[in-house]
C-alpha positions in Angstrom: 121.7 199.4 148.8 124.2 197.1 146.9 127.1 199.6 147.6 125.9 202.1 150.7 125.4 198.6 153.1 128.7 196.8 152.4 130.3 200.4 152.4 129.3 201.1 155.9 129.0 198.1 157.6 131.1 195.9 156.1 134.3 198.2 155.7 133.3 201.0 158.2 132.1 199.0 160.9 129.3 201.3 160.8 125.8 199.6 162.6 122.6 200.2 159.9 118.9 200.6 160.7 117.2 199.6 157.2 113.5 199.5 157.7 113.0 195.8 155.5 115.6 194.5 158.1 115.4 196.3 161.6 111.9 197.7 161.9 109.8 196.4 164.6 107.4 193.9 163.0 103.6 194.9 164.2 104.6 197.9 165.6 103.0 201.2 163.9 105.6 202.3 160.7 105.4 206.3 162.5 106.6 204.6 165.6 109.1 202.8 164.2 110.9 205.9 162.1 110.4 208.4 164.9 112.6 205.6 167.1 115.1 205.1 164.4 115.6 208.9 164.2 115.8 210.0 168.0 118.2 206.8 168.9 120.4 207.0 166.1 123.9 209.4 166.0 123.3 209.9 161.9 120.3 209.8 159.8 121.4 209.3 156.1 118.8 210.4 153.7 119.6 208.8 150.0 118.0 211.9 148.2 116.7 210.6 144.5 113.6 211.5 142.2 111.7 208.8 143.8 112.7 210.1 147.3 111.1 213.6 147.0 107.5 211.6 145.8 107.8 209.1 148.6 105.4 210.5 152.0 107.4 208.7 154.3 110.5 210.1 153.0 109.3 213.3 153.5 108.3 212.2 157.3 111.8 211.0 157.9 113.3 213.8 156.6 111.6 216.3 158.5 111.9 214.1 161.9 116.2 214.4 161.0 115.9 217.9 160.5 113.5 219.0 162.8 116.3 217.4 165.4 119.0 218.7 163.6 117.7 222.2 164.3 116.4 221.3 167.6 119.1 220.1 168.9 121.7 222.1 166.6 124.0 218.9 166.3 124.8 217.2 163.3 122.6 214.2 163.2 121.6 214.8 159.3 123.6 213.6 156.0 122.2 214.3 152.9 123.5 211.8 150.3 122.1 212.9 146.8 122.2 209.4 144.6 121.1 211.7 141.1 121.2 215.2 140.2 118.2 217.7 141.2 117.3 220.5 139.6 116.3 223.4 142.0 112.8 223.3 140.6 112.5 219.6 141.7 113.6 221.1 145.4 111.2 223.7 145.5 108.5 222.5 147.1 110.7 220.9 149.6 111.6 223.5 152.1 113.1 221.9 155.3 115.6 219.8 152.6 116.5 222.9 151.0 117.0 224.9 154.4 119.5 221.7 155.7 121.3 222.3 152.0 122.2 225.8 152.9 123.4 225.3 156.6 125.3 222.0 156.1 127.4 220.2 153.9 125.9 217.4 151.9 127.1 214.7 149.0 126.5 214.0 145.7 127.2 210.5 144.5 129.7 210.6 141.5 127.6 210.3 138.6 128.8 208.3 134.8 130.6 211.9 133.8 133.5 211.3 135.9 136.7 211.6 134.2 137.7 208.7 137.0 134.6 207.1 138.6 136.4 204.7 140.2 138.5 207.2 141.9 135.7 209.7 142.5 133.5 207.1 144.1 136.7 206.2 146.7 136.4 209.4 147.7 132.9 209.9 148.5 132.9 206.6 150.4 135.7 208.1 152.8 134.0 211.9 152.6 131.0 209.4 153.8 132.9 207.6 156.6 134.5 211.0 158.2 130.6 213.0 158.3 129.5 209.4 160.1 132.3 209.9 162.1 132.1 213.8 163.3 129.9 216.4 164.2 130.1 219.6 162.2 128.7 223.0 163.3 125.3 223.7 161.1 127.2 226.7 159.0 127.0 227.6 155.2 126.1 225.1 153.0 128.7 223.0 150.7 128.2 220.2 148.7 131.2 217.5 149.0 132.7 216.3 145.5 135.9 216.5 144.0 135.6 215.8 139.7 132.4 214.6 140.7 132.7 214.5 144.5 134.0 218.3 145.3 134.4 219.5 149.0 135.0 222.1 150.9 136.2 221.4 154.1 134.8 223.1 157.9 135.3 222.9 161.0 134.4 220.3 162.8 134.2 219.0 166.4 133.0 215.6 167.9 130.0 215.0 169.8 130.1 212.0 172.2 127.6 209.6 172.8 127.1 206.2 174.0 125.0 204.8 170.8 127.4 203.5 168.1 124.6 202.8 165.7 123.9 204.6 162.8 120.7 204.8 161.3 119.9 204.7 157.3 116.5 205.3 156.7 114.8 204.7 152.8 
């Protein structure tokens, strides 16, 4: 939260919906993600250890992907904050599905021969997926010595929402 918020809304100009900040007070938490997920262009899911034991992590992600699928746009960015072994994905079917059909990142982690540099370019890898739509293809992880990509096609889908949506 230190780096993803001032990254996006600070730099990017990027408009966030973080549930301690934007959800309607009183109103049912189900309500509230289901809204966040069907008005938003993005839904960023911050994939870590404690993201894959968390049940309403698992809710949002399958709201993003069942749209994702649904409406076969690109509304979904996985953002992968630690590495995950496969066996810690397993159980986790929809994630790993979204994986193979779209491009997701990986945060640079301490191995970096140049973090500094490594985490500039995931922040701008970051800033063009919340910019474009890309066809739902093979999938590819982006990072380059730590943040490799591969790039695709991509084509822009219009709207008239300019917020973003990052859900915990």
């Amino acid at each position: 939260m230190d780096q993803l918020v001032p990254n996006l809304e600070g730099n990017a100009s990027f408009k966030l919906c973080l549930h301690h900040r934007d959800f309607e007070l009183g109103r049912d938490i189900v309500d509230n993600i289901v809204s966040a997920v069907y008005s938003s262009r993005k839904t960023i899911c911050v994939v870590s250890r404690n993201f894959l034991q968390s049940e309403w992590c698992s809710l949002e992600i399958q709201l993003a992907s069942y749209r994702l699928f649904d409406e076969h746009r690109d509304v979904l960015l996985l953002v992968f904050l630690e590495p995950i072994s496969e066996r810690q994905l397993s159980s986790y079917h929809r994630m790993r599905k979204v994986m193979l059909k779209k491009t997701y990142l990986q945060w640079p982690g301490s191995d970096c021969t140049d973090p500094v540099q490594a985490q500039e370019l995931f922040w701008n890898q970051l800033h063009r997926a919340m910019r474009t739509g890309s066809r739902v293809t093979e999938g590819n992880v982006i990072s380059e010595d730590c943040v490799t990509a591969k790039s695709e096609e991509t084509e822009h889908f219009e709207t008239s929402d300019e917020n973003y949506y990052l859900l915990p």
